[in-house]
ZADO-1210 file (C-alpha; in nm, 4 decimals, padded with zeros to 6 digits):
<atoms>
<atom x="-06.6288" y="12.2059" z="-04.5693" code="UNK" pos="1"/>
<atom x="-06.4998" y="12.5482" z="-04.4429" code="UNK" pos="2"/>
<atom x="-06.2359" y="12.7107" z="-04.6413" code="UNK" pos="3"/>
<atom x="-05.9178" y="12.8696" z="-04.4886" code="UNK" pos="4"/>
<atom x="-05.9806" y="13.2089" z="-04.6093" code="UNK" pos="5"/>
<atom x="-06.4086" y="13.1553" z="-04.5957" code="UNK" pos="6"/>
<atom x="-06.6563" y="13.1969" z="-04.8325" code="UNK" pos="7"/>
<atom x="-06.5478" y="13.3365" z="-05.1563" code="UNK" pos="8"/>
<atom x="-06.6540" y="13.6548" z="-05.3762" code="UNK" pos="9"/>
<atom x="-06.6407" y="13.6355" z="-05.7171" code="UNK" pos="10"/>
<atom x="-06.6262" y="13.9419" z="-05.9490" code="UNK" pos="11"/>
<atom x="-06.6034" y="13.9898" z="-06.3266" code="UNK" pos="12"/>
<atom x="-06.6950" y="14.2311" z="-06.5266" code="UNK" pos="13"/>
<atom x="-06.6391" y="14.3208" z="-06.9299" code="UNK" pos="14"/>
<atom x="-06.4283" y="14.6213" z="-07.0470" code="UNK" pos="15"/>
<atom x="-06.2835" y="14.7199" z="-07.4005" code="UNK" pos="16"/>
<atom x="-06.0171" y="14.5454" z="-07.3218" code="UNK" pos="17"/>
<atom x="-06.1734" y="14.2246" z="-07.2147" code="UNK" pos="18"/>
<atom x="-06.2990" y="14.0007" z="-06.9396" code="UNK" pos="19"/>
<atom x="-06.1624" y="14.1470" z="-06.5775" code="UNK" pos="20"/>
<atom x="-06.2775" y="13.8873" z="-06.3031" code="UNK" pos="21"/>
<atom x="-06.0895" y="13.8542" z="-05.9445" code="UNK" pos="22"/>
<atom x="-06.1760" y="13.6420" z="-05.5911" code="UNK" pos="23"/>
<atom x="-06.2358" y="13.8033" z="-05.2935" code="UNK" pos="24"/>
<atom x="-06.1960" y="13.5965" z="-04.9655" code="UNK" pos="25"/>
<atom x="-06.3906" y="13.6159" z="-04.6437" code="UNK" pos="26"/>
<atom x="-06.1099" y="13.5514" z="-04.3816" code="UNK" pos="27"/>
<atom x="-05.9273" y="13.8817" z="-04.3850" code="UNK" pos="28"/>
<atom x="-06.1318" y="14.0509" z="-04.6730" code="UNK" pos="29"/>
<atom x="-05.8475" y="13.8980" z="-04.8908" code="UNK" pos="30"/>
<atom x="-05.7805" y="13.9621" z="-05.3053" code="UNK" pos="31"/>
<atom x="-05.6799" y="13.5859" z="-05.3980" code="UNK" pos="32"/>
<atom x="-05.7206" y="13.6180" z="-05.7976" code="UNK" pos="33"/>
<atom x="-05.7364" y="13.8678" z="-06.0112" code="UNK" pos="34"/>
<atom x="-05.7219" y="13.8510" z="-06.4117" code="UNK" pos="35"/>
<atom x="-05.7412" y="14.0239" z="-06.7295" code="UNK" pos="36"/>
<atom x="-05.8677" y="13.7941" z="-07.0137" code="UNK" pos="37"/>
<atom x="-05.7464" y="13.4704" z="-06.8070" code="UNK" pos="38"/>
<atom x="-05.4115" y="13.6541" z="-06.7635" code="UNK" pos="39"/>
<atom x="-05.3143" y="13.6511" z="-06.3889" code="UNK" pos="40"/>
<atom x="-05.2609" y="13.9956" z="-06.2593" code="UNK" pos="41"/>
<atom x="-05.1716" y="13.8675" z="-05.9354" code="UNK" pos="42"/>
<atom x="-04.9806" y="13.5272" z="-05.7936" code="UNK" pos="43"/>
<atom x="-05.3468" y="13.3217" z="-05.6724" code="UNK" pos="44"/>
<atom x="-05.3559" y="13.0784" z="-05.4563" code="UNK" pos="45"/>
<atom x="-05.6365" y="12.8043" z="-05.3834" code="UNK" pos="46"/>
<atom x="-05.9083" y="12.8194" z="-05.2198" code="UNK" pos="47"/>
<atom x="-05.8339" y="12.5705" z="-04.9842" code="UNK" pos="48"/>
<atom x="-05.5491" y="12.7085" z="-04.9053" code="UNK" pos="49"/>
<atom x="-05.4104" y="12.9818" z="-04.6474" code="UNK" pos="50"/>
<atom x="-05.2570" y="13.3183" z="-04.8021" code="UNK" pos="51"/>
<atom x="-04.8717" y="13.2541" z="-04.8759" code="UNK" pos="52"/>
<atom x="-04.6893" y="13.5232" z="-04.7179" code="UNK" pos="53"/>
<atom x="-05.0179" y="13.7425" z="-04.6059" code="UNK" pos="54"/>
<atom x="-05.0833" y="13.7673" z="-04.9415" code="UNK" pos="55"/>
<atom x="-05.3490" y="14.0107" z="-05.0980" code="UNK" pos="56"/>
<atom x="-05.4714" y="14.0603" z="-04.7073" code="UNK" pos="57"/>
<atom x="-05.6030" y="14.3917" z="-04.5664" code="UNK" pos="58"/>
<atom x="-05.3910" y="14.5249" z="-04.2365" code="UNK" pos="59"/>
<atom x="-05.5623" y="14.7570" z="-03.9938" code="UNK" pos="60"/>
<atom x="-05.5931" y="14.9153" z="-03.7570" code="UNK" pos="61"/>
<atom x="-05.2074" y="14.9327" z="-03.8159" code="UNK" pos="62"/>
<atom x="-04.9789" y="14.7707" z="-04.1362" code="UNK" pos="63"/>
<atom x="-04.6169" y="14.6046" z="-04.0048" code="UNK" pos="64"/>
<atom x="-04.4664" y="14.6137" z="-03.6934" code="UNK" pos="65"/>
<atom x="-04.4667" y="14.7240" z="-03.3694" code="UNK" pos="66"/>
<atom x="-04.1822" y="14.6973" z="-03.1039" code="UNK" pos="67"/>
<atom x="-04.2320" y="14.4370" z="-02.8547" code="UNK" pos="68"/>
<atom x="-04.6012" y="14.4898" z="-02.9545" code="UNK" pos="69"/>
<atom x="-04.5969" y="14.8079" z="-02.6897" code="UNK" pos="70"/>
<atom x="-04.7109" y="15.1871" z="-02.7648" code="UNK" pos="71"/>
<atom x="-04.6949" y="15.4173" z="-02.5333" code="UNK" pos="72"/>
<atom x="-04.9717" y="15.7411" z="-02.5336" code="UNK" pos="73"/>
<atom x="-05.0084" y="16.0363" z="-02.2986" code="UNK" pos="74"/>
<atom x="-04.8094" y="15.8385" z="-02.0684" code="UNK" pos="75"/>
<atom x="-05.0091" y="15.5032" z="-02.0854" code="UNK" pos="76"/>
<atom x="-04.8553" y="15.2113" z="-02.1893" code="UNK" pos="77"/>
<atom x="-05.0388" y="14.9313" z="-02.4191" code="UNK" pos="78"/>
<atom x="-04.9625" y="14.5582" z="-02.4532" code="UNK" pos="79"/>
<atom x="-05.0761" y="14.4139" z="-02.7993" code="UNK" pos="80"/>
<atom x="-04.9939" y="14.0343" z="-02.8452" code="UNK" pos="81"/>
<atom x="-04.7093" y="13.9554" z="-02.9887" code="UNK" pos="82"/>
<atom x="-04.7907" y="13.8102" z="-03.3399" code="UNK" pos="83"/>
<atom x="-04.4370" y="13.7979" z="-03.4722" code="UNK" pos="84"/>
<atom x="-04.2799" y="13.5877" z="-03.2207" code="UNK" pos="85"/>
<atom x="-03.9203" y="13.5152" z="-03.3984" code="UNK" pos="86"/>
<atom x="-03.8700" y="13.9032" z="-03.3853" code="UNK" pos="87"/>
<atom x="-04.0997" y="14.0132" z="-03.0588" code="UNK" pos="88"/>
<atom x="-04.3769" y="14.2381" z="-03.2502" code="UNK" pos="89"/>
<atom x="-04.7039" y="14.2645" z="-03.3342" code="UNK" pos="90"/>
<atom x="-04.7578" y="14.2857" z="-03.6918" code="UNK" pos="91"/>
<atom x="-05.0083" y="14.4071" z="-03.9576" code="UNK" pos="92"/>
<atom x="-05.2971" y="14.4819" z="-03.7357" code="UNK" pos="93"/>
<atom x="-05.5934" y="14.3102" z="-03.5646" code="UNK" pos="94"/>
<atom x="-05.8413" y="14.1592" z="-03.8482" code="UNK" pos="95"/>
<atom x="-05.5761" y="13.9331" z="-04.0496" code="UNK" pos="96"/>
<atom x="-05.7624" y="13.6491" z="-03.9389" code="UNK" pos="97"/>
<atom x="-06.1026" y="13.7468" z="-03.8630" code="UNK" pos="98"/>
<atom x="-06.3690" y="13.6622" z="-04.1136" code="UNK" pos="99"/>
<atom x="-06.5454" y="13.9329" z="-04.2553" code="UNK" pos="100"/>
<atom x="-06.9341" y="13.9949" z="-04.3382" code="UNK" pos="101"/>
<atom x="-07.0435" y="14.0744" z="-04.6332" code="UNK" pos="102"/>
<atom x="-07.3036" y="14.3906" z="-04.6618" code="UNK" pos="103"/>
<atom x="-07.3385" y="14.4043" z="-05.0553" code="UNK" pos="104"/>
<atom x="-07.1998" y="14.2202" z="-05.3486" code="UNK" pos="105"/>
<atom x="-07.3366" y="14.2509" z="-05.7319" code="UNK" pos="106"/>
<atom x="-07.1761" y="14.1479" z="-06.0544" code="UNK" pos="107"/>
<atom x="-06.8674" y="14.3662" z="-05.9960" code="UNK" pos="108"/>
<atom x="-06.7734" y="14.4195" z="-05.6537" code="UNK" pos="109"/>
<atom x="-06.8407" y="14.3115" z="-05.2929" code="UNK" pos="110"/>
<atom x="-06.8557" y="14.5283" z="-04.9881" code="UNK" pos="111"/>
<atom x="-06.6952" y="14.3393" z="-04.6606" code="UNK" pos="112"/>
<atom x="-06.7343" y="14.4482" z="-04.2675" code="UNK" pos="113"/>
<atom x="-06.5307" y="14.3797" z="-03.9644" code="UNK" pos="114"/>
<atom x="-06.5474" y="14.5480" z="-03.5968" code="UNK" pos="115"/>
<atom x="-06.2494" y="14.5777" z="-03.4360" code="UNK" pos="116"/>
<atom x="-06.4063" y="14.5190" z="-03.0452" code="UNK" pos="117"/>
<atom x="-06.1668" y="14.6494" z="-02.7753" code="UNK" pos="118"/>
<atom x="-05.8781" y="14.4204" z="-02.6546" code="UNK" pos="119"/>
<atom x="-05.5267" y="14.3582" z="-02.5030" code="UNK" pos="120"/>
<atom x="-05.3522" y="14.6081" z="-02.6455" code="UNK" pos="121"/>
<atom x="-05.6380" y="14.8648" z="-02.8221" code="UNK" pos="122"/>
<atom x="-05.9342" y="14.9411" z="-02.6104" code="UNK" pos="123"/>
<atom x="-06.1160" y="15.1341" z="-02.9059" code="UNK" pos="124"/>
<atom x="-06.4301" y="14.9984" z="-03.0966" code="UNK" pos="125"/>
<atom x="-06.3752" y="15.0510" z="-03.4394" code="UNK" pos="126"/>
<atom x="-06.5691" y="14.9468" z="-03.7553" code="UNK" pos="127"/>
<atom x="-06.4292" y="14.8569" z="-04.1221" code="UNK" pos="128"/>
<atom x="-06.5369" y="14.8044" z="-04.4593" code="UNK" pos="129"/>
<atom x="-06.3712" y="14.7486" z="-04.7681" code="UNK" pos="130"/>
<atom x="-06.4966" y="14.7527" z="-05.1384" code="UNK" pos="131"/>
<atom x="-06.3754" y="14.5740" z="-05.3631" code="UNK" pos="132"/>
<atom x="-06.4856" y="14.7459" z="-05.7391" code="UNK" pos="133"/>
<atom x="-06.3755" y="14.6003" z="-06.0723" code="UNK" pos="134"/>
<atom x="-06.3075" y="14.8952" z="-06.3087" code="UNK" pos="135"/>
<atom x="-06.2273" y="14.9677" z="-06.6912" code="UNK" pos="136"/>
<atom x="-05.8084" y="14.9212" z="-06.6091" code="UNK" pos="137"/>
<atom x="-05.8227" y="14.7197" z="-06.3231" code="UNK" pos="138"/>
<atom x="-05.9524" y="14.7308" z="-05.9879" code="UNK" pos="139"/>
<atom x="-06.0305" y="14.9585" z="-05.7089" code="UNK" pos="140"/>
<atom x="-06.0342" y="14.9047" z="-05.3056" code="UNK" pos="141"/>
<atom x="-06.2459" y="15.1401" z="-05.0702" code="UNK" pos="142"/>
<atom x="-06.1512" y="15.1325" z="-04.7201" code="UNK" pos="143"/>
<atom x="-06.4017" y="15.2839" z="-04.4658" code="UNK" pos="144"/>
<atom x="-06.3372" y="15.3109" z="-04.1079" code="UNK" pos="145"/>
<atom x="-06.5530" y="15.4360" z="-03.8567" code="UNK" pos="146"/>
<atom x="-06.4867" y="15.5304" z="-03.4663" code="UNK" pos="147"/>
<atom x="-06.7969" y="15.3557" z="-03.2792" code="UNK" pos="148"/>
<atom x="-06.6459" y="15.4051" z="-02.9709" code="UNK" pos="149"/>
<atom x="-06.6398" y="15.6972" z="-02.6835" code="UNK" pos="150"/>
<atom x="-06.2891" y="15.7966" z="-02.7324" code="UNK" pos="151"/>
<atom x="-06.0274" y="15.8924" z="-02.9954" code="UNK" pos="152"/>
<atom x="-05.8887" y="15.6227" z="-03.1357" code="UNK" pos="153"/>
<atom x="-05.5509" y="15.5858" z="-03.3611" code="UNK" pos="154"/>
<atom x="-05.5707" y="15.4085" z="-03.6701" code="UNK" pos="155"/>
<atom x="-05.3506" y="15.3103" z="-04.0375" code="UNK" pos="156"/>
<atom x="-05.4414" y="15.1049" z="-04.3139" code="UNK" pos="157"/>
<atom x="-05.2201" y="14.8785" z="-04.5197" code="UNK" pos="158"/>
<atom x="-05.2168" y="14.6246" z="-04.7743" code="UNK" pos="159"/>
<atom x="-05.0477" y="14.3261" z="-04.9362" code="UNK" pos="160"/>
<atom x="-05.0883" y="14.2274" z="-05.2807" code="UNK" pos="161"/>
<atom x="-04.8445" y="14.0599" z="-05.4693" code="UNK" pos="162"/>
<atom x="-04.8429" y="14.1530" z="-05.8292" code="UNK" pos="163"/>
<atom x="-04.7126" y="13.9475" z="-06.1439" code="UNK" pos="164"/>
<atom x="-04.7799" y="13.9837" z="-06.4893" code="UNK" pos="165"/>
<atom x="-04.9222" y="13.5938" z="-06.6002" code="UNK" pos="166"/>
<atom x="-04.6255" y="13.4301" z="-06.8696" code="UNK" pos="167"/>
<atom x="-04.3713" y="13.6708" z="-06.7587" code="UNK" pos="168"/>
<atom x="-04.0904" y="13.5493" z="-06.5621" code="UNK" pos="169"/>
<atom x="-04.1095" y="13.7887" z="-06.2353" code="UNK" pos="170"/>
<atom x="-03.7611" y="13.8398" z="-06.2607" code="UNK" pos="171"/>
<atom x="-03.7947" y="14.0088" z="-06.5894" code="UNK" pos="172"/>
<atom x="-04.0021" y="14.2782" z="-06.4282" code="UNK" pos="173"/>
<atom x="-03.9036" y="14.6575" z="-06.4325" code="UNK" pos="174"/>
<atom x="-03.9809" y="14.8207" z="-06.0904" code="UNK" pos="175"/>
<atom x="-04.0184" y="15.1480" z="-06.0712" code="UNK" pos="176"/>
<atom x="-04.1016" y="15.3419" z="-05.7208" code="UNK" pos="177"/>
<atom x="-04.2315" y="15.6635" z="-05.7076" code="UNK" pos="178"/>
<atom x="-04.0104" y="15.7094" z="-05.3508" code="UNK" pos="179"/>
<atom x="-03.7324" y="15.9496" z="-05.3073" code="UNK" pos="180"/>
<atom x="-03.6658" y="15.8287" z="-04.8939" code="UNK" pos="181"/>
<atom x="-03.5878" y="15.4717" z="-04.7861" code="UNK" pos="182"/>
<atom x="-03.6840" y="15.3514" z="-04.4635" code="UNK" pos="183"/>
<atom x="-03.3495" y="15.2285" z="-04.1885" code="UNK" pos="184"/>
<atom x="-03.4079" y="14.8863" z="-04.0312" code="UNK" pos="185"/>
<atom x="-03.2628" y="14.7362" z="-03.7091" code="UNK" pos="186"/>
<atom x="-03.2910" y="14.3566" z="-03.7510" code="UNK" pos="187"/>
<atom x="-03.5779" y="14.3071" z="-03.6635" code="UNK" pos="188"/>
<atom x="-03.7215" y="14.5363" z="-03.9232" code="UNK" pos="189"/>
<atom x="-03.7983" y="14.7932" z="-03.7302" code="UNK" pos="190"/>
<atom x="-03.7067" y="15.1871" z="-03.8006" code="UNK" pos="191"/>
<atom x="-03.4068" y="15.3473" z="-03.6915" code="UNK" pos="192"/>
<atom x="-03.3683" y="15.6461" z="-03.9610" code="UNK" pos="193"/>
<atom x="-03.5112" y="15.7607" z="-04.3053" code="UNK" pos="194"/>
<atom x="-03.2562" y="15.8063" z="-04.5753" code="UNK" pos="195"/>
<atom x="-03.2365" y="16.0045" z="-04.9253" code="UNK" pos="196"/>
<atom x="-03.2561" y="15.7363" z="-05.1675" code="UNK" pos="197"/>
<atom x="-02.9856" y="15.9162" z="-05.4024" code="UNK" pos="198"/>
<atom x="-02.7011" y="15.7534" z="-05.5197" code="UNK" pos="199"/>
<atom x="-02.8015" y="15.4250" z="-05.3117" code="UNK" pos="200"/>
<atom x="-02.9464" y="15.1358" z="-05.4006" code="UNK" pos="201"/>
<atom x="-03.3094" y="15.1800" z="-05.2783" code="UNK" pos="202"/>
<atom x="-03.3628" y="15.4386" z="-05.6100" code="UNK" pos="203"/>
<atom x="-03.6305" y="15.2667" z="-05.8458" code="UNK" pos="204"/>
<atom x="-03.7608" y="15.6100" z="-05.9595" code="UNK" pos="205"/>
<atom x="-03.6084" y="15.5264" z="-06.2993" code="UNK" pos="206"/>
<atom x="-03.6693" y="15.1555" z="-06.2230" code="UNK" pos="207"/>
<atom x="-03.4749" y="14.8655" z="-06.1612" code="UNK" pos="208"/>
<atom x="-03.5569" y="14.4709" z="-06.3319" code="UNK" pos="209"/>
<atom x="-03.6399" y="14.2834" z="-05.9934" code="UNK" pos="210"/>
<atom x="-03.3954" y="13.9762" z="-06.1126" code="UNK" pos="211"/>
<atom x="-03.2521" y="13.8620" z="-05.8038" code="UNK" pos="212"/>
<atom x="-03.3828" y="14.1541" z="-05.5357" code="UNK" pos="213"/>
<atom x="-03.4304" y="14.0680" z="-05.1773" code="UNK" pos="214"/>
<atom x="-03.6111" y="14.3210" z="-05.0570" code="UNK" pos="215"/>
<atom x="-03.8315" y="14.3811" z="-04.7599" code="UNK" pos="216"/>
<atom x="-03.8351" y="14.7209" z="-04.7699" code="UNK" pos="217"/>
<atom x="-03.9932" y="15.0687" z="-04.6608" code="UNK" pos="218"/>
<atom x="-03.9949" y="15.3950" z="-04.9143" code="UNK" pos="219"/>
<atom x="-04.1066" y="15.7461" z="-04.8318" code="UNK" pos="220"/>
<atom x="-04.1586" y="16.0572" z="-04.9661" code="UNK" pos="221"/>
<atom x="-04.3854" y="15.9133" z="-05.2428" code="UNK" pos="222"/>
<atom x="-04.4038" y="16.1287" z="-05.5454" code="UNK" pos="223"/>
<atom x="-04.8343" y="16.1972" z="-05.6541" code="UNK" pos="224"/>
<atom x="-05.0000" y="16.3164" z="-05.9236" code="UNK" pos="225"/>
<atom x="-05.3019" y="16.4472" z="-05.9083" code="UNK" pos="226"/>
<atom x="-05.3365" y="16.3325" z="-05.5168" code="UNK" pos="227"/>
<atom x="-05.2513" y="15.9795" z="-05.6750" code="UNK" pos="228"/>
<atom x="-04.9396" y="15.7609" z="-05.6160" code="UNK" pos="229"/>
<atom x="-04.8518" y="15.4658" z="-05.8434" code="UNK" pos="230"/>
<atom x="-04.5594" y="15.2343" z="-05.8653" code="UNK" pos="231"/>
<atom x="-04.5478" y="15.0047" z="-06.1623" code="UNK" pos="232"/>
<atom x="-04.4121" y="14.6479" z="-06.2831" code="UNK" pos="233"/>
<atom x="-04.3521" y="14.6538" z="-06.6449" code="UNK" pos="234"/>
<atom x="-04.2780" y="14.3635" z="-06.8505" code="UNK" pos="235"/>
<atom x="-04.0109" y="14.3394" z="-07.1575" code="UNK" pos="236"/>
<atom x="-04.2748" y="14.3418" z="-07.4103" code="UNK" pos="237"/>
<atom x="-04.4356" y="14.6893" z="-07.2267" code="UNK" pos="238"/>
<atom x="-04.7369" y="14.5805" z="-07.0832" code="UNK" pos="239"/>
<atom x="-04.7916" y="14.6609" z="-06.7262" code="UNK" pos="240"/>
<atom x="-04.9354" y="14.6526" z="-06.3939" code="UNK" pos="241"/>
<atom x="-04.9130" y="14.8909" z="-06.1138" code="UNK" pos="242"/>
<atom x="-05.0167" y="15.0134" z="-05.7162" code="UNK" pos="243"/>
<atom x="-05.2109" y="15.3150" z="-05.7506" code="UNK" pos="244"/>
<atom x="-05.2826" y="15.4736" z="-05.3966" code="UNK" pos="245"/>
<atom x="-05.4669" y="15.7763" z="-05.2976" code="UNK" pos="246"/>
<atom x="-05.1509" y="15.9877" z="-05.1361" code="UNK" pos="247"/>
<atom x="-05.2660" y="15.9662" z="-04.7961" code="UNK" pos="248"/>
<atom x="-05.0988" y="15.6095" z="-04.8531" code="UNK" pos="249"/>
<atom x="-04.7705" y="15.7995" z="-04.7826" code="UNK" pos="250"/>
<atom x="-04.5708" y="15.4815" z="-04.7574" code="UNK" pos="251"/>
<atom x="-04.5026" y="15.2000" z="-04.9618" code="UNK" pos="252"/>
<atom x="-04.3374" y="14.8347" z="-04.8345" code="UNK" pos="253"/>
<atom x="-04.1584" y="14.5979" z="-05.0970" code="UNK" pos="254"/>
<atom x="-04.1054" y="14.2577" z="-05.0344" code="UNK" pos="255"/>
<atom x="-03.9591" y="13.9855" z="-05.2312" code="UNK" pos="256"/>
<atom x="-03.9853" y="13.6070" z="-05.1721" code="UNK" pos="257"/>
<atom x="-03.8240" y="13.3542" z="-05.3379" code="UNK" pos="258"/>
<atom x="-04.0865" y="13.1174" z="-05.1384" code="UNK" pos="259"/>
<atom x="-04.4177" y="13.1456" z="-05.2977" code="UNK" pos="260"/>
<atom x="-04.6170" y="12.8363" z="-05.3450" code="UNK" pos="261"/>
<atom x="-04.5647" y="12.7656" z="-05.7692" code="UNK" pos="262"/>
<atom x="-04.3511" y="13.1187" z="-05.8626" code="UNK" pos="263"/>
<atom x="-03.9888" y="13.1387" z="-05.8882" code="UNK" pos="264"/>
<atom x="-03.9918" y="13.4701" z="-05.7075" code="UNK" pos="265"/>
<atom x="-04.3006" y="13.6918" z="-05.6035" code="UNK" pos="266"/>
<atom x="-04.3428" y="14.0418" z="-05.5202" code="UNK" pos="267"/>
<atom x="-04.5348" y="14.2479" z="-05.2805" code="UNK" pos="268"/>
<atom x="-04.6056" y="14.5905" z="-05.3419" code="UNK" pos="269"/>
<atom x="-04.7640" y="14.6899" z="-05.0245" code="UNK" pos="270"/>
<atom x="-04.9288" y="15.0687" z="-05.0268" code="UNK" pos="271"/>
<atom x="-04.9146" y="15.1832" z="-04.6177" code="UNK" pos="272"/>
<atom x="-05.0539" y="15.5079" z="-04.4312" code="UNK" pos="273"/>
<atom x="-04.8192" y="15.4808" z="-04.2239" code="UNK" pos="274"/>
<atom x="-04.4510" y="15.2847" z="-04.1519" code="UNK" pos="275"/>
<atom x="-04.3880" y="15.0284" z="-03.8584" code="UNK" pos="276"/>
<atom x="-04.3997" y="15.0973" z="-03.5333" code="UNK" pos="277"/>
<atom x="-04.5983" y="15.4157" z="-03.6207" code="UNK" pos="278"/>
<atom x="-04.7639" y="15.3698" z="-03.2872" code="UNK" pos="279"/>
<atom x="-04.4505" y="15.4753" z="-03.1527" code="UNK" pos="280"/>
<atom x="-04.3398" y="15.7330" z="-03.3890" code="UNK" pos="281"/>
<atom x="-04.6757" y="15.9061" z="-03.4657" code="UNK" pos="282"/>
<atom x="-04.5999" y="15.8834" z="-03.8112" code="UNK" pos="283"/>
<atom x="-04.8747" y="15.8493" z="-04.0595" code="UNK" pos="284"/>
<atom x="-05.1377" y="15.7690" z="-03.7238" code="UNK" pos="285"/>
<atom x="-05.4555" y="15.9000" z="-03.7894" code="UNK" pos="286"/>
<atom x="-05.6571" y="15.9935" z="-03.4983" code="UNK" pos="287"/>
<atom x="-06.0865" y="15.9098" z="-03.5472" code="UNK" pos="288"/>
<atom x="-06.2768" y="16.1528" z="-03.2768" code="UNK" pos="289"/>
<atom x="-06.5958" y="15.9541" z="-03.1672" code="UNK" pos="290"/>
<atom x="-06.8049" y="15.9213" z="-03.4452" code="UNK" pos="291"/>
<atom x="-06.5843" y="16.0160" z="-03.6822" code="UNK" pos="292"/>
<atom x="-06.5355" y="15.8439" z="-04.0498" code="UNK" pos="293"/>
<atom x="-06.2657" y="15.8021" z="-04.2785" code="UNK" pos="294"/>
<atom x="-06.2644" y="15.6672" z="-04.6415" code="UNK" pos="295"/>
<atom x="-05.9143" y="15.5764" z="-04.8612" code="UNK" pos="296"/>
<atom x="-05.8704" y="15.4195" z="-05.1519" code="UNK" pos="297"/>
<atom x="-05.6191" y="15.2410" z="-05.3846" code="UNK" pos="298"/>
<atom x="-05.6105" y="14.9692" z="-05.6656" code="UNK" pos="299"/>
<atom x="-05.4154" y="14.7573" z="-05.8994" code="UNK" pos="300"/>
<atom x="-05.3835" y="14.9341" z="-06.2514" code="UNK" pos="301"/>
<atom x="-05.3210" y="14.6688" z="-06.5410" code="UNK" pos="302"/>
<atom x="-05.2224" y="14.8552" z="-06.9424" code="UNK" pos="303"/>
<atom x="-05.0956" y="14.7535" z="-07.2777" code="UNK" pos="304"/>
<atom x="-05.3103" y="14.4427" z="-07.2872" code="UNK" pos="305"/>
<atom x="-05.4554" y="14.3928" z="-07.6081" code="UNK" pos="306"/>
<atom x="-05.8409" y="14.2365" z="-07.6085" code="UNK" pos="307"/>
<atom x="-05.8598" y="13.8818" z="-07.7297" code="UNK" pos="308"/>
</atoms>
């Protein structure tokens, strides 16, 4: 039998603080489990199964939306298919469904491939990977994208993983976003300004319990360290699991469901290069000359476990 999401990738790996093992799925080079000493780290879903809500899939060559799935460039207009029908967009990219090939996999971590080919919508030849790396606290993602084609060709990178910390009520979650700008949507989610998040109530930079947040949400102006961004769900007893981005992820999207197959509520923390309809805007767009490579990379940061 075929699986939804295709073959499966399993990774463990032993640190001081215990067993780290997560699944990595084919169809959409997808994180379906990850754990720390049995302790989900993540909301998994089965393997027969399709993700709930996109979840833990990668989103290229753009993340979100874009308007009536049109984008407009030195005065030529593209038609992508329109993927979100209830709102008339396209949304998060061209490989959500396409199953990936796998170019190297040991004990801890698996190396996936895609080619975007040109189509409706994005004549450009493009070529992804993504690594998937268990690591001391957690795990790390590698994205690598390549222009194989003859022309420039614009590109972002986003991703969806919902976080939880395993026998913690998601509700009981602090969040706490390293974002001082919130992103204005019309209603159909799509930009229309960029606010200051002071004195509003899109400020998690001293963070916020989730309880009963409905959020599906764009921040700016992220806040690094060190060339690193992190935002952080931290439970009442202090332990803790966080985004970690490299700061080219200059966006971050929140979403809350109450819809999830087995949780109560479920939360996305979604690190993005760029906001919807970036296309449009320019915003966050990176441009690959012919030839040209780019590598980013982000992960999921787990502390305050104790090993068993």
């Amino acid at each position: 039998m075929t699986l939804p999401t295709g073959e499966q990738f399993e990774l463990e790996t032993t640190t001081s603080t215990g067993d780290v093992r997560a699944t990595v799925t084919a169809v959409a080079a997808g994180l379906r489990t990850l754990t720390i000493n049995g302790i989900d780290l993540v909301p998994s879903y089965g393997e027969d199964e399709t993700p709930p809500s996109g979840s833990g899939i990668v989103l290229v060559p753009w993340p979100n939306r874009i308007r009536d799935g049109v984008w407009t460039h030195e005065g030529t207009s593209y038609q992508l298919a329109i993927t979100e029908p209830a709102r008339s967009n396209a949304i998060h990219g061209l490989l959500r469904y396409t199953e990936y090939t796998p170019v190297e996999q040991d004990r801890d971590s698996a190396t996936l491939s895609a080619t975007i080919h040109p189509q409706m919508g994005y004549p450009f030849t493009v070529r992804t990977a993504v690594r998937y790396e268990l690591v001391s606290d957690g795990l790390k993602v590698t994205h690598f994208l390549e222009n194989q084609g003859g022309e420039s060709a614009p590109v972002a990178v986003g991703t969806h993983p919902f976080l939880k910390i395993g026998g913690v009520p998601t509700e009981d979650l602090v969040l706490r976003l390293r974002a001082a700008s919130h992103i204005e949507v019309d209603d159909r989610l799509l930009p229309t300004g960029e606010i200051s998040v002071e004195d509003t109530p899109w400020d998690f930079r001293e963070g916020r319990r989730v309880g009963d947040l409905q959020l599906d949400d764009a921040f700016g102006e992220l806040a690094s360290v060190d060339g690193t961004v992190e935002h952080t769900l931290t439970a009442p007893d202090g332990r803790s699991v966080s985004v970690w981005a490299d700061d080219e992820f200059a966006y971050v999207q929140v979403f809350t469901t109450d819809s999830y197959p087995g949780e109560s509520m479920a939360i996305a923390v979604e690190p993005m290069t760029a906001p919807a309809d970036a296309f449009n805007s320019g915003k966050g767009v990176r441009w690959l000359d012919p030839g040209e490579q780019w590598e980013i990379s982000w992960g999921i940061r787990f502390a305050g476990f104790t090993a068993e």
